[in-house]
C-alpha positions as CSV (number, residue, x, y, z in Angstrom):
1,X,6.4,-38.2,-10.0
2,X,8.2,-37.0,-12.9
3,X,8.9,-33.8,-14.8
4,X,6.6,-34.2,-17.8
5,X,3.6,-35.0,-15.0
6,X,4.5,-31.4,-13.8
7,X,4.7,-29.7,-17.4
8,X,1.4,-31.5,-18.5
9,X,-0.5,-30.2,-15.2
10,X,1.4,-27.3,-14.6
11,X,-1.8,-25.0,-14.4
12,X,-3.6,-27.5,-11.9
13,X,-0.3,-26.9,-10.4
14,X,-0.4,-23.4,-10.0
15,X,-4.3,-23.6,-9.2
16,X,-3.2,-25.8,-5.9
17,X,-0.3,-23.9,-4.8
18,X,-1.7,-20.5,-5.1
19,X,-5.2,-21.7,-3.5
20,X,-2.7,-23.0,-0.3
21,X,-0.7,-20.2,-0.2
22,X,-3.9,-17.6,-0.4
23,X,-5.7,-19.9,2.3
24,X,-2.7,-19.8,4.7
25,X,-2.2,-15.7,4.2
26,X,-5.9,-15.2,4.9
27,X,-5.7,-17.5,7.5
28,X,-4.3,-16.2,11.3
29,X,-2.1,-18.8,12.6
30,X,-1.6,-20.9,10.1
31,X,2.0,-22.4,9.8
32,X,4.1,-25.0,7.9
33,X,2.4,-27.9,9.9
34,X,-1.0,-27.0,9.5
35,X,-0.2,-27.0,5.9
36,X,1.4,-30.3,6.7
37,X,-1.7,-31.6,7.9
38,X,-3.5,-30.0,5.4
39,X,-1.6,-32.0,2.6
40,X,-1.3,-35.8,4.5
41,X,-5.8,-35.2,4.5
42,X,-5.7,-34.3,1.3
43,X,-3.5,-36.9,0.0
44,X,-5.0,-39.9,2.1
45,X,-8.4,-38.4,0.5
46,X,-7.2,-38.7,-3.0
47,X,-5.6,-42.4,-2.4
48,X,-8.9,-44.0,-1.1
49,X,-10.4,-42.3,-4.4
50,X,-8.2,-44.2,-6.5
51,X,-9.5,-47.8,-4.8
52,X,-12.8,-46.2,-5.7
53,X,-13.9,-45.7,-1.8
54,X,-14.8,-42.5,-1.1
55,X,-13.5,-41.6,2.0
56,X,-13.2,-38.0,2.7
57,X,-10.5,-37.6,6.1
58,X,-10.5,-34.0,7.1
59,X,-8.2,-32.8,9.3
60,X,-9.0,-32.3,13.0
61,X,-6.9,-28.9,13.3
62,X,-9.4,-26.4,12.2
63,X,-6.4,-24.5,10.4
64,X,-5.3,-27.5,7.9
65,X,-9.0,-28.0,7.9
66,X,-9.7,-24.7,5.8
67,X,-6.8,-25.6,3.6
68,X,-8.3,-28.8,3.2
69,X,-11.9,-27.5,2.2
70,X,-10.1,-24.7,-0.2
71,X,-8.1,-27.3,-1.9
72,X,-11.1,-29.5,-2.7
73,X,-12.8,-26.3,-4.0
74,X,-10.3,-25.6,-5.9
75,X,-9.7,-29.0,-8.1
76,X,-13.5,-29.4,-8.0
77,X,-13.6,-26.2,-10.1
78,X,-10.3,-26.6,-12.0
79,X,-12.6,-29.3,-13.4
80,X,-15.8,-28.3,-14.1
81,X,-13.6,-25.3,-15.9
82,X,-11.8,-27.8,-17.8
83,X,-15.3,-29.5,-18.7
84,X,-16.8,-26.6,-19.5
85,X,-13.9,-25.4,-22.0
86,X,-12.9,-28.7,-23.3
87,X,-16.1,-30.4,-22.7
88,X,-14.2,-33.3,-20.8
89,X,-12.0,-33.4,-17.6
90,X,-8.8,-34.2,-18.3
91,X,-7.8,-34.0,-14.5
92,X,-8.0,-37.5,-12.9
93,X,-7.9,-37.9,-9.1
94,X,-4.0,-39.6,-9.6
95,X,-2.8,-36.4,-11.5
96,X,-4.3,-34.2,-8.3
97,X,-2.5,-37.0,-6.2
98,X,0.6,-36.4,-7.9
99,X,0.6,-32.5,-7.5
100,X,-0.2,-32.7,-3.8
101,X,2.7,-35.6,-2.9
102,X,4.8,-33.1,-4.8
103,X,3.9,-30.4,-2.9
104,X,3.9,-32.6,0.2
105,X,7.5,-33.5,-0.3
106,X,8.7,-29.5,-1.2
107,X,7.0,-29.0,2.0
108,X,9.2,-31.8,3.9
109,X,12.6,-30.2,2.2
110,X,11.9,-26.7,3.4
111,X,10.5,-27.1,6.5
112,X,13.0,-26.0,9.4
113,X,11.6,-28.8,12.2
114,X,10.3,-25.7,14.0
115,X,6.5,-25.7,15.7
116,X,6.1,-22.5,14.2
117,X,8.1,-22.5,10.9
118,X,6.7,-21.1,7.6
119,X,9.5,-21.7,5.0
120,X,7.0,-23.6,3.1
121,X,4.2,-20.6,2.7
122,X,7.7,-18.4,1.9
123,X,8.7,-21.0,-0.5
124,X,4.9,-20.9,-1.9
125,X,5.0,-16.6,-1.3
126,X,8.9,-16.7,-3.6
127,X,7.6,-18.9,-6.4
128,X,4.7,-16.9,-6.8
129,X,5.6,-13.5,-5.9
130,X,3.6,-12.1,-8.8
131,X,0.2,-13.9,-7.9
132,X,-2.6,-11.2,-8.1
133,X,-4.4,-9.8,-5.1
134,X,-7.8,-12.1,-4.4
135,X,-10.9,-9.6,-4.9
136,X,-11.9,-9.4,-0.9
137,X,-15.7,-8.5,-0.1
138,X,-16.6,-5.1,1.3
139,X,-15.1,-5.0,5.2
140,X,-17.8,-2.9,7.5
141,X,-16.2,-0.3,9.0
142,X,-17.3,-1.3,12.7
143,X,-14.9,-2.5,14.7
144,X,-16.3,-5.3,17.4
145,X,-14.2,-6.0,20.8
């Protein structure tokens, strides 16, 4: 992991930090260690890649489990946006690796050790304070017990 991997996929990046951060604000419950779990899936998904098995491990908490899916979303349309602009994909699984170890170990240095702790969503909420409000379908105004 090393600084010029950062500045050369700083948007890809972005793309995966904001899509965790969004996912665990929408989210009820979600907290530092669902995020954790979240990121260990993600990155034992992206190593078996490498070795050319596909071998997709999902998390088992359904919280980590919808970071998981929105992560995925996310690079799979950070590249079909890249092939559709550039008309290749410059994003190879080992430079999505590389983001999510890094964001794996950030999460590791801020975490408090607590069951409940978010320090890392803070973290994520601090370094992208100025992230845009996600358009949000029409809520129904009836209100269900």
């Amino acid at each position: 992991m090393t600084e010029r991997l950062l500045a050369e996929h700083e948007a890809l990046l972005v793309a995966i930090s904001t899509t965790i951060l969004r996912a665990s604000l929408t989210t009820p419950g979600v907290v530092d260690l669902d995020v954790r779990d979240a990121l260990d899936s993600l990155t034992t998904t992206y190593r078996t890649l490498q070795s050319g098995v596909y071998y997709e491990s999902r998390p088992a908490n359904p919280l980590a489990a919808t970071i998981y899916s929105a992560v995925q979303q996310t690079a799979a349309e950070f590249r079909a946006e890249e092939q559709r602009h550039l008309g290749i994909t410059r994003t190879l699984d080992a430079h999505v690796l590389a983001i999510l170890v890094f964001l794996r170990r950030v999460e590791l240095e801020t975490n408090n050790g607590r069951p409940r702790c978010r320090a890392f969503i803070g973290w994520l909420q601090g370094a992208y304070a100025n992230l845009p409000p996600e358009e949000s379908p029409e809520r129904s105004s009836l209100i269900l017990p």
